[in-house]
C-alpha positions as CSV (number, residue, x, y, z in Angstrom):
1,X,22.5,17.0,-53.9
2,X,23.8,13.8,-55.2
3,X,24.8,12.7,-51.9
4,X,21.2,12.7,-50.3
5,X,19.6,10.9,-53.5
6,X,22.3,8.3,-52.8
7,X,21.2,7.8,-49.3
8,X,17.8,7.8,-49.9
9,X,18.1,5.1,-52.0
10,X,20.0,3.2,-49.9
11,X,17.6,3.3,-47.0
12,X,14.6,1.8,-49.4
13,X,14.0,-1.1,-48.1
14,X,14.6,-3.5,-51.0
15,X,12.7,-5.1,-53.5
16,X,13.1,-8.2,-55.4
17,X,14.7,-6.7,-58.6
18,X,18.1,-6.9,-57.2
19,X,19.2,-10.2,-57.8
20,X,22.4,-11.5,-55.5
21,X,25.7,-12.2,-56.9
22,X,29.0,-11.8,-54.7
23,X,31.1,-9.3,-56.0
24,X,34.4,-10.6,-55.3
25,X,36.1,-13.9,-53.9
26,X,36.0,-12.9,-50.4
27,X,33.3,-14.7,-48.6
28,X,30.1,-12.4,-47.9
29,X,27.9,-13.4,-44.3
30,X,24.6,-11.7,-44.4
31,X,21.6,-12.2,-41.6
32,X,18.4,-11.0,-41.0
33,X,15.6,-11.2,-37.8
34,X,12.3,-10.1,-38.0
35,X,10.1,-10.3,-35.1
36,X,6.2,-8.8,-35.3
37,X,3.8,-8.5,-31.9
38,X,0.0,-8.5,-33.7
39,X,-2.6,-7.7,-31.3
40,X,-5.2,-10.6,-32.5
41,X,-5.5,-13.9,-34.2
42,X,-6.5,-13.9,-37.5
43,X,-8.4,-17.7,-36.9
44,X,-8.6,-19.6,-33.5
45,X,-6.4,-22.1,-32.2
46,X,-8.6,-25.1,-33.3
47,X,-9.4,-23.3,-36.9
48,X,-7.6,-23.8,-40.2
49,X,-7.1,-20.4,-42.5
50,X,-8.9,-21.1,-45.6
51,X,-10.0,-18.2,-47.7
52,X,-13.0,-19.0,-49.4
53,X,-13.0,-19.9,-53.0
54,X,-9.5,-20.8,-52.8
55,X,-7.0,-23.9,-52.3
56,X,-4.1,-22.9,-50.8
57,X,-1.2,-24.6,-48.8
58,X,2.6,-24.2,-48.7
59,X,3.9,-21.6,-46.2
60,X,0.4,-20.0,-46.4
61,X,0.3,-19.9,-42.5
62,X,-2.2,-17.4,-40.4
63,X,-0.8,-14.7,-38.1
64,X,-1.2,-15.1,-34.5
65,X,-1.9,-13.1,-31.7
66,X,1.8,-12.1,-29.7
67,X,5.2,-12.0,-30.4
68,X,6.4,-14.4,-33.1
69,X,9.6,-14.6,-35.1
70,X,8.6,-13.7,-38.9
71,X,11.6,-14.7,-40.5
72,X,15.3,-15.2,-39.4
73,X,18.1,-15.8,-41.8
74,X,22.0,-16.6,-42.6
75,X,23.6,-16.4,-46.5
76,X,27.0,-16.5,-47.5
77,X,28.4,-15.8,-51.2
78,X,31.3,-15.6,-52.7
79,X,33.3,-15.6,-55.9
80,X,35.0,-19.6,-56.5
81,X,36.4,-17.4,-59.6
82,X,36.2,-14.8,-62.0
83,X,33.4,-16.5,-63.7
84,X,31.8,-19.0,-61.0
85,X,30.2,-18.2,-57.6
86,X,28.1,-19.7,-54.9
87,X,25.2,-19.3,-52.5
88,X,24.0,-20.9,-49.6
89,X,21.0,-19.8,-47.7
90,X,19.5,-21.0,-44.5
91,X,16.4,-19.9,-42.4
92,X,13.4,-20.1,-41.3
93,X,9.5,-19.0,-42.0
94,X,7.2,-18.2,-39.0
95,X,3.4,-18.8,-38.8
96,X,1.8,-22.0,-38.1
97,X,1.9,-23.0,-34.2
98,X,4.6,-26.0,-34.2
99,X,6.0,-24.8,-37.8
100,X,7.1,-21.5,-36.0
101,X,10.8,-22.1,-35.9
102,X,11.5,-24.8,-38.5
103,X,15.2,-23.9,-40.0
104,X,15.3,-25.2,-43.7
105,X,18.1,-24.7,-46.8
106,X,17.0,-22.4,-48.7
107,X,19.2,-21.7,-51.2
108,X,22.0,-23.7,-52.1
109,X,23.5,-22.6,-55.7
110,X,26.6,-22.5,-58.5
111,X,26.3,-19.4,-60.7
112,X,28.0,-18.9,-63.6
113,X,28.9,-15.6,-65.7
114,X,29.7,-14.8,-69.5
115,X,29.7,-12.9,-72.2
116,X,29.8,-9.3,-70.4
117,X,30.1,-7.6,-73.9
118,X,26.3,-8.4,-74.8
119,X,25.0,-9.2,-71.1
120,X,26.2,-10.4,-68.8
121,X,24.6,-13.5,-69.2
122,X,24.3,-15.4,-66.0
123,X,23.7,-19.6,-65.4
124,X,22.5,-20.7,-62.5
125,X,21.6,-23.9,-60.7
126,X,20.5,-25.5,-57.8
127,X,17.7,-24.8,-54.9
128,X,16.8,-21.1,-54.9
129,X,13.8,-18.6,-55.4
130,X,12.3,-17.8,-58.5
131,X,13.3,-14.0,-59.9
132,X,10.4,-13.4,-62.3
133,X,7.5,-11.7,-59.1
134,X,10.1,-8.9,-57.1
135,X,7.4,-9.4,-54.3
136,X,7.6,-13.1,-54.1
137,X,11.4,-13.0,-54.2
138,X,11.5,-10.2,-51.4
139,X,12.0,-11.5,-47.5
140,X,10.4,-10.0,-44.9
141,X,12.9,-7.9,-43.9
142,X,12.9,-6.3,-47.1
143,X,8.9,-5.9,-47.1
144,X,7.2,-2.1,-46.0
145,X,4.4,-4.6,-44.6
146,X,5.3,-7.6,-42.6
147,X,2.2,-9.4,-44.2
148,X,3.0,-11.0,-47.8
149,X,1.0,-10.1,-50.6
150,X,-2.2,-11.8,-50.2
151,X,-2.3,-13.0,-54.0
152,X,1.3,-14.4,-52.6
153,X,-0.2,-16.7,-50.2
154,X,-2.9,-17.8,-52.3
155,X,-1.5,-18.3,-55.7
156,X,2.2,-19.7,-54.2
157,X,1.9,-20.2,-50.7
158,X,3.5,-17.4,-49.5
159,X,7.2,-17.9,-50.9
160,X,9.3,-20.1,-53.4
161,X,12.2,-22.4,-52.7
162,X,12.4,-25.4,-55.6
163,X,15.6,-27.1,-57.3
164,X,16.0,-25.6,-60.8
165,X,17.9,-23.8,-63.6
166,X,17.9,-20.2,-64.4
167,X,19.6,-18.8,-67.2
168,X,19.0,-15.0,-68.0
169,X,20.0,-11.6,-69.4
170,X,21.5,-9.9,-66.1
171,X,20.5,-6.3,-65.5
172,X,21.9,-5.0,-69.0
173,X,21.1,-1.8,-69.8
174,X,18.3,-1.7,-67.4
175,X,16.9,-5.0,-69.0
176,X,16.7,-8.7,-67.5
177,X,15.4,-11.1,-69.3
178,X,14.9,-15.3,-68.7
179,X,14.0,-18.5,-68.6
180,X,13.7,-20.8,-65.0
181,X,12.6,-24.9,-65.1
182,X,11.6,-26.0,-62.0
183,X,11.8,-29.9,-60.1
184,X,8.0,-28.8,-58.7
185,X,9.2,-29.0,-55.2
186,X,7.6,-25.2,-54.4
187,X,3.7,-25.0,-54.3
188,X,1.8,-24.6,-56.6
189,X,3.6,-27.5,-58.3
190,X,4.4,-31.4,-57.1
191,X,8.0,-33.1,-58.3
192,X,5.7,-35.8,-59.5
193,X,4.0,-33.8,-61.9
194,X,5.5,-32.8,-65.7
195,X,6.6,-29.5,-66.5
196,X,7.3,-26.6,-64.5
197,X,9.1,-23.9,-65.7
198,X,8.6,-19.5,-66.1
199,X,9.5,-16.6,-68.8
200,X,9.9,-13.2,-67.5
201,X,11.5,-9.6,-68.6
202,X,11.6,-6.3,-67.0
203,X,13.1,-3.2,-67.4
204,X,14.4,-0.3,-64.9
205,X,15.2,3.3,-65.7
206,X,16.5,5.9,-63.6
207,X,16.7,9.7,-64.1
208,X,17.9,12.3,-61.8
209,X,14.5,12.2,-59.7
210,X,12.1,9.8,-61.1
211,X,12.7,5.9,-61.3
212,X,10.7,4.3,-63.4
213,X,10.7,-0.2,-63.4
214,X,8.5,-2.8,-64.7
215,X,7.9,-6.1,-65.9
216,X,6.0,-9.0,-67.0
217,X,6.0,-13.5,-66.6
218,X,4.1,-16.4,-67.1
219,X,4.6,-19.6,-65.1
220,X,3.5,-22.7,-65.6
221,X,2.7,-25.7,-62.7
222,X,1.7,-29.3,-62.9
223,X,0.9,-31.3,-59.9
224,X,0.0,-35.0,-58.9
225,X,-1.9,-35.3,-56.0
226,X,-1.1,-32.2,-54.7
227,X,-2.3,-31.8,-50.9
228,X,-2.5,-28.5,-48.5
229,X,0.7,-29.4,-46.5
230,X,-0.4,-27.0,-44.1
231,X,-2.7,-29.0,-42.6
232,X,-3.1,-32.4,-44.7
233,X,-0.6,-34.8,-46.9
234,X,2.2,-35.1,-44.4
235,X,1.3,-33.1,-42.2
236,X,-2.3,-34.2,-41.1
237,X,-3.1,-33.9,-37.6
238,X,-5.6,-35.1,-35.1
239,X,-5.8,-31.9,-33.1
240,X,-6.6,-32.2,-29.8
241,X,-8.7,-29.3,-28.0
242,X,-9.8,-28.8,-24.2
243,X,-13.2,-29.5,-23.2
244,X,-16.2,-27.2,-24.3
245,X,-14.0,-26.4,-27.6
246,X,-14.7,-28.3,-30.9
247,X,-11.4,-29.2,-33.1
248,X,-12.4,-30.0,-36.6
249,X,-10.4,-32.6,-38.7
250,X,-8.8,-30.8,-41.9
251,X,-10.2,-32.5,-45.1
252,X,-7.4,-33.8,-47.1
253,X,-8.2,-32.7,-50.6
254,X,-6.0,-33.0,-53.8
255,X,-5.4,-31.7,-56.7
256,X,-4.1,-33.1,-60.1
257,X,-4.0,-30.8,-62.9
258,X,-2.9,-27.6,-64.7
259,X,-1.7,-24.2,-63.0
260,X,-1.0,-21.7,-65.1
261,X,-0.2,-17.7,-63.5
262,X,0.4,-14.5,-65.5
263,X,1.7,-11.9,-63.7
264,X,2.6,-7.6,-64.0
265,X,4.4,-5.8,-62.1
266,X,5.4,-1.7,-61.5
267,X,6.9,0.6,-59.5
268,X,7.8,4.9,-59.9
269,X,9.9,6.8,-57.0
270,X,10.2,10.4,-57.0
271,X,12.6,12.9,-55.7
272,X,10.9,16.5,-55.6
273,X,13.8,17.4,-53.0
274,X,16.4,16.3,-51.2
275,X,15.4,13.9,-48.1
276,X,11.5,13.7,-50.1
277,X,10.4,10.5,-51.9
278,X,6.8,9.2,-52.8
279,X,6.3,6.4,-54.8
280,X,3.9,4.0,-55.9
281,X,4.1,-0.5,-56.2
282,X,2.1,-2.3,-57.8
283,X,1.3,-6.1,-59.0
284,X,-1.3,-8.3,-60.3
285,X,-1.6,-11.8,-61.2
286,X,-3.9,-14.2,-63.2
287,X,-4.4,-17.9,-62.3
288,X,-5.7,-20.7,-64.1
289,X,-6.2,-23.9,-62.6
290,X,-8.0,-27.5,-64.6
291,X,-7.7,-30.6,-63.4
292,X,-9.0,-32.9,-61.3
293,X,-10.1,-32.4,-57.3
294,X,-10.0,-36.2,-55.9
295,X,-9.9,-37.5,-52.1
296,X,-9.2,-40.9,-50.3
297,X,-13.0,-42.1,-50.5
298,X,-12.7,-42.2,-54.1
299,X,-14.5,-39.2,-55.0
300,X,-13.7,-37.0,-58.3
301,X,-14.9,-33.8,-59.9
302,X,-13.6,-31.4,-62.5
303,X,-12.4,-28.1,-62.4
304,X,-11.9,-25.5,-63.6
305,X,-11.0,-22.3,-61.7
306,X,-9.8,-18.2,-62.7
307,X,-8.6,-16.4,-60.1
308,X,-7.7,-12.9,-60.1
309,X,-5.2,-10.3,-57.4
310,X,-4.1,-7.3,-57.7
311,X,-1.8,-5.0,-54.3
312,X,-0.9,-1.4,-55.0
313,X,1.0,0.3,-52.4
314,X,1.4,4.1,-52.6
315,X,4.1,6.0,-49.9
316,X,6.1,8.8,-48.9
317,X,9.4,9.1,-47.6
318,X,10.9,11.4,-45.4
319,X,14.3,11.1,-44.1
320,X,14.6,7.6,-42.4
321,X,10.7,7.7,-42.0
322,X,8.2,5.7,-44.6
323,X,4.7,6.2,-44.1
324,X,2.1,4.3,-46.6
325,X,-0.9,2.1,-47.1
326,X,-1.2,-1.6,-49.3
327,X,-4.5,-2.3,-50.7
328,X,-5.0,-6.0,-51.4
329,X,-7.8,-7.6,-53.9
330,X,-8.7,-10.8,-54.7
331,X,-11.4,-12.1,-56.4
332,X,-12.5,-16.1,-57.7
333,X,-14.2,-17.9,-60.7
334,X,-14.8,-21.6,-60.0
335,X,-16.7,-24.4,-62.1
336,X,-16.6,-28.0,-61.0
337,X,-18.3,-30.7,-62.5
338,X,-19.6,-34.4,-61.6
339,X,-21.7,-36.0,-58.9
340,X,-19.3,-35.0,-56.1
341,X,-18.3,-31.6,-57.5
342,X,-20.6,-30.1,-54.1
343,X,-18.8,-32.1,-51.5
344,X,-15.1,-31.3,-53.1
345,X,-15.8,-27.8,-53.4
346,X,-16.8,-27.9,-50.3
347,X,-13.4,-29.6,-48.4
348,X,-11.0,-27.9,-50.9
349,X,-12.0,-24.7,-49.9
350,X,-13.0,-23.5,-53.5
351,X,-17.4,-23.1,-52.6
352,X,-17.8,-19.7,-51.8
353,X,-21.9,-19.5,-51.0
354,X,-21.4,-15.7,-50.0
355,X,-19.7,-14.7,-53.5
356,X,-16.7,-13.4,-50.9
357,X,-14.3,-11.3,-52.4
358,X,-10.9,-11.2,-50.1
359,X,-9.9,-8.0,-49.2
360,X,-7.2,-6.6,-46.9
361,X,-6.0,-3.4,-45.9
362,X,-2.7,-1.7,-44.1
363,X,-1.2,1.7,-43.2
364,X,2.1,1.6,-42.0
365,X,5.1,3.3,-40.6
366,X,8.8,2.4,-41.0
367,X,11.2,4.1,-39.6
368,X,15.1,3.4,-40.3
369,X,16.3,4.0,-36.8
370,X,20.3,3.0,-37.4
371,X,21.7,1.6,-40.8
372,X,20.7,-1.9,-39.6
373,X,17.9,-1.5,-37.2
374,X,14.2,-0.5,-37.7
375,X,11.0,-0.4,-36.2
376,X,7.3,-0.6,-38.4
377,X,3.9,-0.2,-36.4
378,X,0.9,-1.2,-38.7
379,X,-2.8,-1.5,-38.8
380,X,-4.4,-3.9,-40.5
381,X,-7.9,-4.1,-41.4
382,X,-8.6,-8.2,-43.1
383,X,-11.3,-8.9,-45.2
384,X,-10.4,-12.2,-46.4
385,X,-12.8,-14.1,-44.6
386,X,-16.4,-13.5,-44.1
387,X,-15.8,-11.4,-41.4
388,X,-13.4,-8.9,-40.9
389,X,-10.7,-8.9,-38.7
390,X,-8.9,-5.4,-37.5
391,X,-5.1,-6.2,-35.5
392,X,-2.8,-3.7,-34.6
393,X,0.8,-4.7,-35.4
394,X,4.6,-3.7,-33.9
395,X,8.1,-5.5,-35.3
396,X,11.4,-4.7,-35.3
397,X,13.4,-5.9,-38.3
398,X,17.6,-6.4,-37.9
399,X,19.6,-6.7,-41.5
400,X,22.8,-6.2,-42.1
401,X,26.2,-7.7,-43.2
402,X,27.9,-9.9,-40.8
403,X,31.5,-10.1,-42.4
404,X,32.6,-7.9,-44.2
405,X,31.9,-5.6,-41.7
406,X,30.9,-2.6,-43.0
407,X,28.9,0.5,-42.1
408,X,25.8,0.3,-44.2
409,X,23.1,-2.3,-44.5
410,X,23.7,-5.2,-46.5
411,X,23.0,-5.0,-50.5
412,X,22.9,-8.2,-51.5
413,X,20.7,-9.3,-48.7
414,X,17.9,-10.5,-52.1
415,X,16.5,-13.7,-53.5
């Protein structure tokens, strides 16, 4: 009985409350692929994504019709000592036409352990993802829907990579606990700006059937002329389209200010029998954004915006099979002021004439084919522009651990 609970644990694809610290001094190679085929474009070729009454920007990047490489990635970890180990992450993020295949360092750490008699209590420094969201630390081979969280792509452009230190209660007793400053490297902050840092705590418990795990953070952002890479700062374009097609030039808007997010987070799992699991995720997040909205014509406003998300995601789980839906909600409470607060709101995406609330919805299967091989089909119904979109969706998603070799999937394959 024992046995199958095991296993069925195992096969959960994994969230982000595992964090990743090699176990020993051998050197651990992990690697992922995940690769989608959507059936339609969720904006034209010529179109930028921008969900109304939001700035956005980061990785934030708008699926597209075909095959396309999600995510692809290479770790290696290992123990320098008893005490000190490191990590070093490379990959790459898909979405975004040209930014498709663009292989970046990730991670890039030291890590540093004490104390195990009231912790451990674990140091670490250097460029890696934040800990304090399990969905924003997740990678897409670890997600039951290959989309992000919406609230993910809006509130931190889709993922988190910045140079920082972390120093935290480790997994004691079911608790974590900690404290993370930031360079401002990751959106939504600039390295230019002043602070950037995040508290969080969460706690896991696990009885014979039911696993119960939640959790709590506040982060804060400052930013200097902070621009939608996506499309402006750096990155601005002149796109070029054929004839009869109109290409519109992105307005590059900024943003100095304030960002402050508050975020919850939960998750139960059940085992009424053996080979039987249903659970329930869930996470919601509060931003508030002041400051000031400014472009290269000279033009200023103040703002002042709350935003509000919120994804549950109930399943069930039978064997190697997942079956489930994510309901996403998002909703926007924006107030800018001065004589060119219209045209500002306008460019930065935050004017929202329809009172548009962002929605989107998935069912989903996974199935586990082999220990590090599966396939998920998904349909996707996307509400979060004015008019809804419905794709079909089919990936595969390859994890596992490249040396060691071992039989099972990799478990320290985590942010």
């Amino acid at each position: 009985m024992i046995r199958f609970y095991v296993l069925l644990a195992l096969l959960l694809p994994v969230t982000g409350y595992a964090h990743y610290i090699p176990k020993d001094a051998q050197l651990e190679v992990n690697a992922s692929v995940v690769a989608t085929w959507r059936s339609a474009s969720l904006v034209d070729e010529y179109e930028f994504w921008q969900i109304p009454g939001t700035m956005m920007g980061g990785h934030a990047w708008p699926q597209e019709k075909g095959v396309s490489v999600d995510e692809t990635m290479l770790s290696l970890g290992s123990r320098i000592n008893e005490r000190v180990f490191a990590v070093i992450e490379i990959g790459s993020h898909g979405g975004g036409g040209d930014h498709t295949d663009e292989i970046e360092l990730q991670h890039a750490y030291l890590g540093y352990t004490c104390c195990e008699t009231t912790g451990p209590w674990v140091l670490e420094a250097g460029k890696m993802s934040a800990v304090f969201s399990p969905s924003l630390a997740s990678h897409a081979a670890d997600r039951r829907v290959s989309d992000a969280p919406l609230v993910n792509d809006v509130f931190f452009g889709r993922d988190f990579h910045d140079e920082g230190v972390r120093f935290w209660w480790h997994e004691t007793a079911g608790v974590s606990a900690g404290v993370e400053l930031w360079r401002g490297t990751a959106y939504p902050a600039t390295d230019t700006g002043d602070t950037n840092w995040d508290v969080f705590a969460r706690y896991q418990w696990q009885g014979e059937r039911l696993t119960l795990s939640g959790g709590g953070w506040f982060y804060q952002a400052s930013a200097e002329s902070r621009a939608d890479h996506r499309y402006g700062g750096t990155h601005t374009h002149t796109p070029v389209a054929p004839p009869g097609v109109t290409a519109a030039l992105f307005p590059d808007t900024r943003f100095t200010g304030d960002t402050d997010i508050t975020g919850l987070h939960g998750a139960i799992r059940y085992n009424p029998e053996p080979y039987w699991q249903w659970g329930v995720e869930a996470e919601l997040m509060q931003m508030d954004m002041g400051g000031m909205l400014h472009d290269s014509a000279g033009r200023e406003a103040s703002v002042d915006s709350e935003q509000f998300g919120v994804w549950v995601q109930p399943y069930v789980q039978w064997r190697r099979h997942t079956v489930g839906i994510r309901g996403e909600w998002l909703s926007t409470d924006n107030h800018l002021v001065g004589a060119a607060a219209p045209v500002l709101a306008t460019d930065s995406g935050l004017a929202n004439p329809q009172d548009h609330d962002p929605e989107r919805y998935s069912a989903f299967w996974h199935w586990q084919w082999r220990d590090n091989l599966a396939l998920r089909t998904e349909v996707t119904e996307d509400r979060t522009l004015p008019e809804s979109d419905l794709r079909w969706s089919v990936g595969v998603i390859w994890s596992g651990r490249l040396w060691p070799e071992n039989s099972g999937s990799s478990a320290g394959h985590q942010h």
